[in-house]
TORMIVO-75219 format. One record per residue (C-alpha): residue in one letter; z, y, x. Coordinates in steps of 0.2 Angstrom, whole numbers. Layout:
N
<r residu="A" w="Z" v="Y" u="X"/>
...
//
This chain:
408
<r residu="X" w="-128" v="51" u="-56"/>
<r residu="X" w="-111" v="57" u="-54"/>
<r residu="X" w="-108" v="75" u="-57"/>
<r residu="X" w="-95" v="90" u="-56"/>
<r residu="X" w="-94" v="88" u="-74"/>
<r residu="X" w="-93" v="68" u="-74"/>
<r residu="X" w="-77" v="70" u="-61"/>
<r residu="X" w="-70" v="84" u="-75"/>
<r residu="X" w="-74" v="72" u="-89"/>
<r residu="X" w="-65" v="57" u="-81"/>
<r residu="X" w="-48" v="67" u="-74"/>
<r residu="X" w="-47" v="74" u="-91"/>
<r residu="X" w="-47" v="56" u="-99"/>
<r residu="X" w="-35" v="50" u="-86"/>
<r residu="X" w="-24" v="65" u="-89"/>
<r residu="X" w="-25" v="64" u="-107"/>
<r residu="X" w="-9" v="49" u="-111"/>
<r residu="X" w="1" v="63" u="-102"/>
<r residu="X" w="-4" v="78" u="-110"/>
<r residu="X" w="5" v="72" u="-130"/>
<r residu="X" w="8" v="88" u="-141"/>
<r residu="X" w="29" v="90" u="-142"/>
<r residu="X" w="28" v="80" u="-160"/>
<r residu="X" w="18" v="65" u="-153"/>
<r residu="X" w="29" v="65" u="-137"/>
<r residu="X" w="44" v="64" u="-146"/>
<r residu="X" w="36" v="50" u="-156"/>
<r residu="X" w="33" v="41" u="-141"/>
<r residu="X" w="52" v="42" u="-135"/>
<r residu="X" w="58" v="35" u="-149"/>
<r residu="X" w="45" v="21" u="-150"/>
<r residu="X" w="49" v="16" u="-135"/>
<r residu="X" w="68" v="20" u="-133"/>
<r residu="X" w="74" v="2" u="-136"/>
<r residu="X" w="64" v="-6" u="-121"/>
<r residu="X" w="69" v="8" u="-110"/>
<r residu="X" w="87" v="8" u="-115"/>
<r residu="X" w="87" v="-11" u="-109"/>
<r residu="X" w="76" v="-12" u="-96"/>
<r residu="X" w="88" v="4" u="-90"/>
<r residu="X" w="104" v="-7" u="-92"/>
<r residu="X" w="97" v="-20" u="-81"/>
<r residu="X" w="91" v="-9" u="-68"/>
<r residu="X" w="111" v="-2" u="-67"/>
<r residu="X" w="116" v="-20" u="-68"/>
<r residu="X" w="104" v="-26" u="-53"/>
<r residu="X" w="108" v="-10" u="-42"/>
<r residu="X" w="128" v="-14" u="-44"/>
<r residu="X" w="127" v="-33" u="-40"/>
<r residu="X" w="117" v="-27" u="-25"/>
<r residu="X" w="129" v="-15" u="-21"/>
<r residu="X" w="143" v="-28" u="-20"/>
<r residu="X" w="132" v="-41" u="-11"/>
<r residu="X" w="132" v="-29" u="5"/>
<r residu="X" w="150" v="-25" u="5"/>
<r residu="X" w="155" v="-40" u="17"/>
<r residu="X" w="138" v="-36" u="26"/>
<r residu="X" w="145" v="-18" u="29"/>
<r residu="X" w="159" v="-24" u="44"/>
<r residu="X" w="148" v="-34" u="53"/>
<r residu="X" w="131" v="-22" u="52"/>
<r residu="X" w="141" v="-3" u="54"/>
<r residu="X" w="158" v="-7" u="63"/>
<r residu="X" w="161" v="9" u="66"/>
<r residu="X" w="155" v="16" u="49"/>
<r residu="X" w="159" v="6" u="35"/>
<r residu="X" w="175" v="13" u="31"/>
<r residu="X" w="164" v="27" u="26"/>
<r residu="X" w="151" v="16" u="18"/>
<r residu="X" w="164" v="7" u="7"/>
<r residu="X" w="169" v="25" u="0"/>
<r residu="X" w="152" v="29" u="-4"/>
<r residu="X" w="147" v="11" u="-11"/>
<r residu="X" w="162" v="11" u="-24"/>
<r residu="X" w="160" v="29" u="-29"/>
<r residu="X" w="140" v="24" u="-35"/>
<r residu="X" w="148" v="7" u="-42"/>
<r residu="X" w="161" v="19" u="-52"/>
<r residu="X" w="147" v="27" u="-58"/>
<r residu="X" w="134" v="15" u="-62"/>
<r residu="X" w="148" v="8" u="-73"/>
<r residu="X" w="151" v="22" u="-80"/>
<r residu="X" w="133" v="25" u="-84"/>
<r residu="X" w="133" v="9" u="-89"/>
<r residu="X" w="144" v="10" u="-103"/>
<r residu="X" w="139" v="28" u="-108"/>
<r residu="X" w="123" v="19" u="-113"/>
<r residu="X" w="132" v="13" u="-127"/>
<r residu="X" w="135" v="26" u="-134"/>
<r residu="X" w="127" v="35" u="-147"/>
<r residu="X" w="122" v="52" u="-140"/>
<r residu="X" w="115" v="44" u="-125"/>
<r residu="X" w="99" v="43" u="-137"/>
<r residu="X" w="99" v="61" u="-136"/>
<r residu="X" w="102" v="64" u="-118"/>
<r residu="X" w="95" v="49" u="-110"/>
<r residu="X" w="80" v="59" u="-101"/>
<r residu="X" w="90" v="69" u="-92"/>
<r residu="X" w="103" v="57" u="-90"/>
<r residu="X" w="91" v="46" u="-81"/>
<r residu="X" w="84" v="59" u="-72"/>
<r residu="X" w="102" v="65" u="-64"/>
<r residu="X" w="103" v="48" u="-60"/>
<r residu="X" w="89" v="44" u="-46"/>
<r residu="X" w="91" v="61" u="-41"/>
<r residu="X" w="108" v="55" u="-36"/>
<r residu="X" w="100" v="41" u="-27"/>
<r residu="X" w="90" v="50" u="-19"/>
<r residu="X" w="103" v="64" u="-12"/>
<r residu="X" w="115" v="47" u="-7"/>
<r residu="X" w="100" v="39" u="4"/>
<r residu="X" w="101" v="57" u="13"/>
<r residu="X" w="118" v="56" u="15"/>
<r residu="X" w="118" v="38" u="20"/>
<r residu="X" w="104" v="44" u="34"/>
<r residu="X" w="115" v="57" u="41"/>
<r residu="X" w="130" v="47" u="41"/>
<r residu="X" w="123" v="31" u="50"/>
<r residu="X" w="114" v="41" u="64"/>
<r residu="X" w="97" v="34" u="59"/>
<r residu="X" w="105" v="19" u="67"/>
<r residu="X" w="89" v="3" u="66"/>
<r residu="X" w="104" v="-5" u="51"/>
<r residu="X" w="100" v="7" u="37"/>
<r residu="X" w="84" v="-1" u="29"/>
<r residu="X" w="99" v="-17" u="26"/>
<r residu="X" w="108" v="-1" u="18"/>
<r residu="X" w="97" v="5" u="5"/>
<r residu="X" w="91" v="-12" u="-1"/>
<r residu="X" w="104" v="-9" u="-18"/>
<r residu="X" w="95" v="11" u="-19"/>
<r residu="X" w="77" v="2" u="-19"/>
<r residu="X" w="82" v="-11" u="-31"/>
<r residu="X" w="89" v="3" u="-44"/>
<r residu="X" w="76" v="19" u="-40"/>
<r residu="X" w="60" v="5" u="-40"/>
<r residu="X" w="66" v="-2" u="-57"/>
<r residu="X" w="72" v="14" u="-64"/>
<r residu="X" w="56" v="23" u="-59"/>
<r residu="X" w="45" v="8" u="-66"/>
<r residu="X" w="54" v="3" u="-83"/>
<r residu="X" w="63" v="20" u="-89"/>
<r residu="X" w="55" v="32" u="-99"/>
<r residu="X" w="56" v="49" u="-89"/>
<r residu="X" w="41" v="61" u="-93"/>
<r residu="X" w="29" v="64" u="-80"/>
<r residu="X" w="37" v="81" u="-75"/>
<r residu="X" w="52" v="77" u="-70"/>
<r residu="X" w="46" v="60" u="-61"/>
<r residu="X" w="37" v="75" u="-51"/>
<r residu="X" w="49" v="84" u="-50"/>
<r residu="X" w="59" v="70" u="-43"/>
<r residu="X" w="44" v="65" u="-31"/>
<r residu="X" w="45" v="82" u="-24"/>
<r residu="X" w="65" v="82" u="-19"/>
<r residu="X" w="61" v="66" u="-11"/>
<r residu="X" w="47" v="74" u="1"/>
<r residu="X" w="57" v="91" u="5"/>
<r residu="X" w="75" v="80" u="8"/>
<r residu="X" w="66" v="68" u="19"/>
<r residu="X" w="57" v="83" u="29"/>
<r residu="X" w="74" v="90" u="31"/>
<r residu="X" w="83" v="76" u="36"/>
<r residu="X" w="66" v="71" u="50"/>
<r residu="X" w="67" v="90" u="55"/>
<r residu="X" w="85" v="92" u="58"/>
<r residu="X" w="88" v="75" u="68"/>
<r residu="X" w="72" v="78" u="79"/>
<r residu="X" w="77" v="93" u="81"/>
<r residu="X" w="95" v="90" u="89"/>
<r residu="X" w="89" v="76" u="100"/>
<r residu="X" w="91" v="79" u="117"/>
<r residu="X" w="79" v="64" u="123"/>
<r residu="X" w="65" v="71" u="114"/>
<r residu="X" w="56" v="65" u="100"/>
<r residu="X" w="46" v="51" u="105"/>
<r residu="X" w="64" v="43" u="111"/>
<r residu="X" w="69" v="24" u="106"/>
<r residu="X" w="81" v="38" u="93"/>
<r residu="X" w="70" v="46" u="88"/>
<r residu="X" w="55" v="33" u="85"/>
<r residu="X" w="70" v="23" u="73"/>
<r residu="X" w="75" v="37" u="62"/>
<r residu="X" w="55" v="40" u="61"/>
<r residu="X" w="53" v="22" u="54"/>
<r residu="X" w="69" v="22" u="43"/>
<r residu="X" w="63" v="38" u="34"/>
<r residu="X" w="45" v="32" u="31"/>
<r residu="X" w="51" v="15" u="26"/>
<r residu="X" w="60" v="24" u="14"/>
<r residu="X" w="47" v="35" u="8"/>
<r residu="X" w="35" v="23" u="6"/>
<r residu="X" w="46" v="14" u="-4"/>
<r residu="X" w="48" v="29" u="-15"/>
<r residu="X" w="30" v="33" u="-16"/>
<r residu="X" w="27" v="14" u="-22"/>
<r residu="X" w="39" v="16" u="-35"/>
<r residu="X" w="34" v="30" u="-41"/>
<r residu="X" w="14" v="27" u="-41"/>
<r residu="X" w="20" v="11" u="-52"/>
<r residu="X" w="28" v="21" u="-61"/>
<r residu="X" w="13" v="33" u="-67"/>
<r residu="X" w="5" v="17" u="-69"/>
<r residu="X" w="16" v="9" u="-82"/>
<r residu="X" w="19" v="25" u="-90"/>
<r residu="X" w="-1" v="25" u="-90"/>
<r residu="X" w="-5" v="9" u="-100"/>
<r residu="X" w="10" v="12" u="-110"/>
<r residu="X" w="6" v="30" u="-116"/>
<r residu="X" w="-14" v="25" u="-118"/>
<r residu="X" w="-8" v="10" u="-128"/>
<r residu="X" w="5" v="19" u="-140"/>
<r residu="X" w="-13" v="34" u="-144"/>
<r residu="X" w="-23" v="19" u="-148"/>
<r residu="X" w="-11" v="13" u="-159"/>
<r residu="X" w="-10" v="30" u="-166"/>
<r residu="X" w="-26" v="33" u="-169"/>
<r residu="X" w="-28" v="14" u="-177"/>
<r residu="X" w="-15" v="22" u="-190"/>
<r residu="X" w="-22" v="35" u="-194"/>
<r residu="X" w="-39" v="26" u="-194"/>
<r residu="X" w="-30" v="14" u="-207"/>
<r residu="X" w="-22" v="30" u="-218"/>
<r residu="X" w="-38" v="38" u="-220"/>
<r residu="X" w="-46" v="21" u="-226"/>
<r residu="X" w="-32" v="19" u="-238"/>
<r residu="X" w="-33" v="38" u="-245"/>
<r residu="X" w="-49" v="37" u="-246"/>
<r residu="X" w="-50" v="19" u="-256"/>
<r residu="X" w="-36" v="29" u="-267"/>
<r residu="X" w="-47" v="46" u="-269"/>
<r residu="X" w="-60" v="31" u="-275"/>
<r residu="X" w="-49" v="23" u="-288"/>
<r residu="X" w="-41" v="39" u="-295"/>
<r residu="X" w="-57" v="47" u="-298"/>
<r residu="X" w="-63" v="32" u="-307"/>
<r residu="X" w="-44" v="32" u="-315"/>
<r residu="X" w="-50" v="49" u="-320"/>
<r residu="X" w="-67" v="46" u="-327"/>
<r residu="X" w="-61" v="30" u="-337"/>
<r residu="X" w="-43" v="38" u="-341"/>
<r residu="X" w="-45" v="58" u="-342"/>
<r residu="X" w="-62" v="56" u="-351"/>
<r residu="X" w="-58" v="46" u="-366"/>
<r residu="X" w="-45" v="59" u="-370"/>
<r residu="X" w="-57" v="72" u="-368"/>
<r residu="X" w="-69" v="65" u="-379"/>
<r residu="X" w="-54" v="60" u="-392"/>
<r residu="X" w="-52" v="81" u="-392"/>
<r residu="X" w="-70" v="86" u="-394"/>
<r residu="X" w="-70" v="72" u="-409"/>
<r residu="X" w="-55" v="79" u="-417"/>
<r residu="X" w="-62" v="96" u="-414"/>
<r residu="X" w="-76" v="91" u="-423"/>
<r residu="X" w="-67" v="82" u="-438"/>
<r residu="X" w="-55" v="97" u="-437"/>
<r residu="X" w="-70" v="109" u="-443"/>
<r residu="X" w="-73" v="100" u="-458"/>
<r residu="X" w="-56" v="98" u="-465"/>
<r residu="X" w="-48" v="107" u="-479"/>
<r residu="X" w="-36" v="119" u="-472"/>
<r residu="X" w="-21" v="110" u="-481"/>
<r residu="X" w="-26" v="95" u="-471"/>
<r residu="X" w="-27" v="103" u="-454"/>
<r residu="X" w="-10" v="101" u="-448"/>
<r residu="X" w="-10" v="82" u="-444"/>
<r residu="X" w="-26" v="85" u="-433"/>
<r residu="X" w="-19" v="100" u="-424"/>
<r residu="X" w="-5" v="91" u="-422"/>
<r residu="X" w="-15" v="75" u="-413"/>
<r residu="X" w="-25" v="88" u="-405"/>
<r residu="X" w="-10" v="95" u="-396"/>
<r residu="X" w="-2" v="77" u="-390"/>
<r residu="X" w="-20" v="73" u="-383"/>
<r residu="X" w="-20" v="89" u="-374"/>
<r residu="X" w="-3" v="85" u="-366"/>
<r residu="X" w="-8" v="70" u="-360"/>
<r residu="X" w="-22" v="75" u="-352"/>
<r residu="X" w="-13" v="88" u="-342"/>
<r residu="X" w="0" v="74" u="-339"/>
<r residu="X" w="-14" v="63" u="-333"/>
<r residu="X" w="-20" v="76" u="-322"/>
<r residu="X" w="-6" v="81" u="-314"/>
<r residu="X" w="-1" v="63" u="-309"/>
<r residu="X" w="-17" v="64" u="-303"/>
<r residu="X" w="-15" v="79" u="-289"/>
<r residu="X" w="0" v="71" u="-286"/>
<r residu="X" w="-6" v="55" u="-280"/>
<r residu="X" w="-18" v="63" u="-269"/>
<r residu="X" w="-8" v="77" u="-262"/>
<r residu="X" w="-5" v="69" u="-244"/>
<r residu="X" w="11" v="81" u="-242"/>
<r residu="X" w="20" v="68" u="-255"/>
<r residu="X" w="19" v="54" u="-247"/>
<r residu="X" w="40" v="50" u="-244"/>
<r residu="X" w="50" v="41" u="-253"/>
<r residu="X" w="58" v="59" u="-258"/>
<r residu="X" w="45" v="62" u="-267"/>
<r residu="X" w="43" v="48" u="-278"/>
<r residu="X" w="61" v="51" u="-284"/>
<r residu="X" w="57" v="69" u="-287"/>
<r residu="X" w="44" v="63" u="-298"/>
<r residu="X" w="53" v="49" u="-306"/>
<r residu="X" w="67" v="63" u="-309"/>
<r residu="X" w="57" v="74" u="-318"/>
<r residu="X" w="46" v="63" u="-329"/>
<r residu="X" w="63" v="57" u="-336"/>
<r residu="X" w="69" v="71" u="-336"/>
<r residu="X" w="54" v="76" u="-347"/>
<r residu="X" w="54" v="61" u="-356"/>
<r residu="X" w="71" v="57" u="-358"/>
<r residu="X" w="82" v="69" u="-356"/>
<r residu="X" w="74" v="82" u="-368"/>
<r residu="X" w="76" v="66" u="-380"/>
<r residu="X" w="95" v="67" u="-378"/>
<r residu="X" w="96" v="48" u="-370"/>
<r residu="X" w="106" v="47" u="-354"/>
<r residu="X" w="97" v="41" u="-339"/>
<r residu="X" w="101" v="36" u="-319"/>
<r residu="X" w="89" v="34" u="-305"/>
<r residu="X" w="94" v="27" u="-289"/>
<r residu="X" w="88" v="23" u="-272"/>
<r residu="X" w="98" v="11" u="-262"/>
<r residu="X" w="96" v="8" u="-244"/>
<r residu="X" w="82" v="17" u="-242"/>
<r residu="X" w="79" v="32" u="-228"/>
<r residu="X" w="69" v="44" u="-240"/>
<r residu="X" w="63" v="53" u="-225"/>
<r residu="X" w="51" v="36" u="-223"/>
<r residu="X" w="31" v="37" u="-226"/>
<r residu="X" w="27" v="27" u="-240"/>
<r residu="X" w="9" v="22" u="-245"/>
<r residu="X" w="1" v="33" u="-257"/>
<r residu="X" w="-7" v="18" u="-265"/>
<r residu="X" w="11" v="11" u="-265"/>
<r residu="X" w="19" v="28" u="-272"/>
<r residu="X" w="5" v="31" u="-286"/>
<r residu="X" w="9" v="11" u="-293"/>
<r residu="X" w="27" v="13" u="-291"/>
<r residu="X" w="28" v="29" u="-302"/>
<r residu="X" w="18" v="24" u="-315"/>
<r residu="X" w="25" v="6" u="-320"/>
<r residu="X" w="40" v="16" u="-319"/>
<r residu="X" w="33" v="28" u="-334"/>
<r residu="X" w="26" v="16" u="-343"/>
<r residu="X" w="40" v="7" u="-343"/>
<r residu="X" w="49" v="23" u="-349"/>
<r residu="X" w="39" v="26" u="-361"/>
<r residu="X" w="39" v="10" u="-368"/>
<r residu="X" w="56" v="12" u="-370"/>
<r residu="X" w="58" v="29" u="-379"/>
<r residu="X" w="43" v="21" u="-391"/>
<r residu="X" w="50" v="6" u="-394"/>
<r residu="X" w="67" v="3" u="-393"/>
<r residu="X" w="82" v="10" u="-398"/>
<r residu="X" w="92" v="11" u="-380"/>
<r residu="X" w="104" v="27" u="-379"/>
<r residu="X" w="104" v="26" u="-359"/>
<r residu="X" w="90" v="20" u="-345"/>
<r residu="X" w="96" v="16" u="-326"/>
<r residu="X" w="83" v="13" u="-314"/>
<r residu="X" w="89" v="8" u="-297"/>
<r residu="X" w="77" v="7" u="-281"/>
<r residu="X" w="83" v="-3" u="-267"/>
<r residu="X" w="78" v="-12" u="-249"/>
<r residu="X" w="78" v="-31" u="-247"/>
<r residu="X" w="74" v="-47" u="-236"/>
<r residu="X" w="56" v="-45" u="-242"/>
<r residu="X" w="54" v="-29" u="-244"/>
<r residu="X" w="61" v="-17" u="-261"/>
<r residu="X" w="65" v="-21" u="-279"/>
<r residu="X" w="65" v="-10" u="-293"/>
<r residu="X" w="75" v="-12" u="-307"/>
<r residu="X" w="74" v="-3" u="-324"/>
<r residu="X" w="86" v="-9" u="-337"/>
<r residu="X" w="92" v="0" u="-355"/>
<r residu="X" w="103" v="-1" u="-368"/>
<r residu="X" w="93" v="-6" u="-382"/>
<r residu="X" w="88" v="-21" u="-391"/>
<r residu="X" w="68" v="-25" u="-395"/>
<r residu="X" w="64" v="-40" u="-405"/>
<r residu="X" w="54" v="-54" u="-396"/>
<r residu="X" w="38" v="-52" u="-405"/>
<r residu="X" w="38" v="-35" u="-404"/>
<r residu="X" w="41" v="-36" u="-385"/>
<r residu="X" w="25" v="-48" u="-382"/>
<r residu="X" w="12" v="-37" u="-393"/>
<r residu="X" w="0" v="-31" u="-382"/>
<r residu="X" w="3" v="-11" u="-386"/>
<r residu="X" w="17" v="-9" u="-375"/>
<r residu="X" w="9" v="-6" u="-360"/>
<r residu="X" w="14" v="-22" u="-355"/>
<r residu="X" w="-5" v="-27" u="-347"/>
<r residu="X" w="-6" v="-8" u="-337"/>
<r residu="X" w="13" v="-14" u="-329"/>
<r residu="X" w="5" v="-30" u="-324"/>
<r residu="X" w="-10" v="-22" u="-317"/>
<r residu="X" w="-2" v="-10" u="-306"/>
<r residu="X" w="10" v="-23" u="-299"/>
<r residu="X" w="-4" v="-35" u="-294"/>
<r residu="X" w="-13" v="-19" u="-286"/>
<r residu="X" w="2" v="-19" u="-272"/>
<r residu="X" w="6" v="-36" u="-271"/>
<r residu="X" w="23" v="-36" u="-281"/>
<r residu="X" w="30" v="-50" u="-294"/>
<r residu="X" w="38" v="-44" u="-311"/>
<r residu="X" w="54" v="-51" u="-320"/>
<r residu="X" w="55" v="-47" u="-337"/>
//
């Protein structure tokens, strides 16, 4: 049974691809910036060849007025060159809403003009056919919000009102006259073109903005699955990891209580490394789930300060760079946790085993994807390299987790 409540329901559904918070619609722009940019460039194009086509028409059709028409047609042709090239420039991307919005309005205020200068003469449907090719692809393929495609909609209805009102008006033959019946007919041919365009319009921009929220809410859909398979994973990290060194602490609590006092040193001092660790585990932790961290920023905030910690305090010299790379990006936390920690376990494995006096670590983009590259100064013996206690197996683990070859 349809209801009140159903029709509510159903034009708040409808309404909905319009109705984007400020963030999510600026999101939209840019997403769909590069189709709009083009498909704004041909429209330009197609308007100005038409434009051209009509000028040898223009004699023949208005004799007495295409001196005037030509004026009019190469001022729009200046300008839809000019609009042309001003596409290419780089603040266009910022102004292009209301750059396309001053645009058809000035098509629309030119169809006006043209009305009042041909004298609703039967010729002026010939006229506009370069203002319907432009305002029809314009209003179907750019990317102007739905308020001011209102907004447009309504200067159309109030101009074409003025234009019916003033020219009926001064009519002495009345307005039922073979006069006055044409400019009634140019005027509705006109708006009904205008109407079409702009109820395809909403209807593009419908689809497109429905189409741009499911894909949205198939991202997000993804993310959660992905934080929470990586909520899944720490916790086990933690229970497997964090545990063992918790039990290691009660044990040498334990052993601690039954060890001559000038024998207590060497366990206080394990005790204290174990508890280090355990707060290092944690934190890495926390830091992997905090969803606030999840930009390439980050992960070189946190390379920074582990070598920081690790090296630096050490007095070896170290360099972390990221090439290439916007640090503004997402990254995937699953991605981000891995990446940090093959990068301090190779770190580590570096102050423990070798003798290096400098670490460079460099980040950069590539055909495939990203590389990262950590190199040191020191020298490490071939058998000691392939023992099994380097960390070596925990490196290859977390590259096979995300997908990545290593190069020793």
């Amino acid at each position: 049974m349809f209801t009140t409540n159903n029709l509510k329901n159903t034009f708040i559904e409808v309404c909905s691809p319009f109705n984007f918070s400020p963030e999510m619609e600026k999101a939209y722009q840019v997403s769909a910036y590069p189709i709009s940019i083009f498909m704004m460039r041909l429209a330009v194009v197609l308007g100005g060849l038409t434009y051209l086509s009509f000028y040898s028409l223009d004699a023949l059709v208005f004799p007495e007025t295409y001196p005037k028409l030509w004026i009019i047609r190469t001022i729009v042709i200046i300008l839809l060159l000019l609009t042309l090239w001003f596409t290419y420039h780089p603040l266009f991307a910022k102004i292009h809403q209301p750059m396309v919005f001053a645009l058809l309005t000035s098509f629309v205020v030119g169809q006006l003009v043209s009305i009042i200068i041909l004298d609703s003469d039967i010729g002026t449907k010939s006229f506009f056919t370069g203002f319907f090719v432009i305002a029809a692809c314009t209003y179907m393929l750019s990317q102007l919000n739905l308020k001011n495609c209102l907004l447009l909609f309504g200067e159309m209805i109030f101009g074409y009102v003025w234009v019916t009102g003033f020219y009926l008006g001064a009519f002495d033959e009345g307005y039922f006259s073979e006069k006055g019946i044409s400019l009634f007919n140019d005027i509705f041919f006109l708006f009904s073109m205008n109407v079409i365009g702009v109820a395809a319009y909403i209807t593009l921009q419908y689809f497109r903005r429905k189409g741009f929220l499911a894909q949205l809410l198939a991202e997000e859909e993804r993310r959660k699955v992905e934080l929470e398979r990586l909520r899944i994973k720490i916790s086990s990290d933690l229970h497997d990891d964090v545990g063992s060194i918790l039990s290691g602490l009660a044990m040498q609590a334990e052993i601690l209580q039954h060890t001559d006092c000038e024998n207590q040193g060497e366990r206080l001092i394990r005790l204290s490394e174990l508890s280090r660790n355990a707060m290092s585990r944690m934190r890495d932790a926390v830091w992997a789930m905090d969803a606030r961290k999840d930009k390439w920023e980050n992960l070189q905030d946190r390379m920074r300060e582990f070598a920081a910690e690790m090296l630096g305090e050490k007095g070896l010299a170290y360099q972390i760079d990221f090439q290439d790379i916007n640090l503004k990006d997402q990254l995937l936390p699953e991605i981000r946790q891995n990446l940090y920690l093959i990068f301090k376990e190779a770190v580590t494995n570096v102050v423990k085993h070798s003798n290096a006096t400098k670490v460079i670590t460099t980040l950069k983009n590539t055909d495939s994807g990203f590389e990262m590259m950590i190199k040191d100064n020191g020298v490490l013996d071939d058998k000691e390299f392939q023992h099994s206690g380097l960390g070596l197996n925990n490196i290859k683990m977390r590259a096979k987790q995300i997908q990545a070859s290593l190069e020793f």
